[in-house]
C-alpha positions as CSV (number, residue, x, y, z in Angstrom):
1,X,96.9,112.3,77.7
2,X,97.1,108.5,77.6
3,X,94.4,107.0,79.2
4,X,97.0,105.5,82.2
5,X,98.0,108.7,83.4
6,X,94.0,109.9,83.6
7,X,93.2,109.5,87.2
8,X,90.4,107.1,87.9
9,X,87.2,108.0,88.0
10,X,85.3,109.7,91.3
11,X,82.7,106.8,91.3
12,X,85.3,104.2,91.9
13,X,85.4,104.8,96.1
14,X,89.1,105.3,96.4
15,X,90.5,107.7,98.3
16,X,93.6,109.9,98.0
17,X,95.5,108.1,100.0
18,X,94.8,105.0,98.3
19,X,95.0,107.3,94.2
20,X,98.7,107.8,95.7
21,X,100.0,104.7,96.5
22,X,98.2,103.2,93.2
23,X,100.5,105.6,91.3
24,X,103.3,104.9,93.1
25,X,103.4,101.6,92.5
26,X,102.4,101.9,88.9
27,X,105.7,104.4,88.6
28,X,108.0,101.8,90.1
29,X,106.6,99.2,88.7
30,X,107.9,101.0,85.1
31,X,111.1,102.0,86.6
32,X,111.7,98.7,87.2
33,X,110.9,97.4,83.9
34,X,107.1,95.5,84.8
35,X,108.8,93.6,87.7
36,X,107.7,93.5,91.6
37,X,108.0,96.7,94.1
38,X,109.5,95.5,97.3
39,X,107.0,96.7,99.8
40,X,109.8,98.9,101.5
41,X,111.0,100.6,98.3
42,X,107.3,101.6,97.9
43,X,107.0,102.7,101.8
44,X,109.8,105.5,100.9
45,X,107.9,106.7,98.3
46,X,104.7,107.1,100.2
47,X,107.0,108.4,102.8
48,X,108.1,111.3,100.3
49,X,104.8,112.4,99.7
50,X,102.6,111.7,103.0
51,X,103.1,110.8,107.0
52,X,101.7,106.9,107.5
53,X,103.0,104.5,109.2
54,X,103.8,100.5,107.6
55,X,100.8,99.2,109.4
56,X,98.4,102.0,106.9
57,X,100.5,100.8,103.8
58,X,99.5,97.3,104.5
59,X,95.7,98.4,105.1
60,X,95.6,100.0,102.3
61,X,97.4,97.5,100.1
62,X,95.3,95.3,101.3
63,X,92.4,96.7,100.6
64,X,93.5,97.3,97.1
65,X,94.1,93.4,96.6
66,X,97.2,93.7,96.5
67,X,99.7,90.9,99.1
């Protein structure tokens, strides 16, 4: 297993929640060839997987340092 698809370690404080939408945006990011999610193409995805609401999405991008 390459050492990408591994998912991150327990001691690293993130939650589920937050292990999703990392891996979402890692797997659009490569379906798009390395360039930038649009935040509402990303809110779908979440969307397929999980009930939140665009105001969570933006928490929890923000609190992933991502803007």
């Amino acid at each position: 297993m390459p050492y990408w698809d591994r998912p991150p370690d327990v001691r690293d404080g993130l939650t589920p929640t937050l292990r999703l939408v990392l891996r979402l945006l890692r797997d659009a990011q490569r379906e798009r060839g390395g360039r930038s999610v649009p935040t509402a193409l990303l809110y779908g995805r979440v969307l397929e997987h999980m009930a939140m609401s665009e105001h969570e999405l933006m928490v929890c991008l923000g609190r992933l340092g991502i803007d």
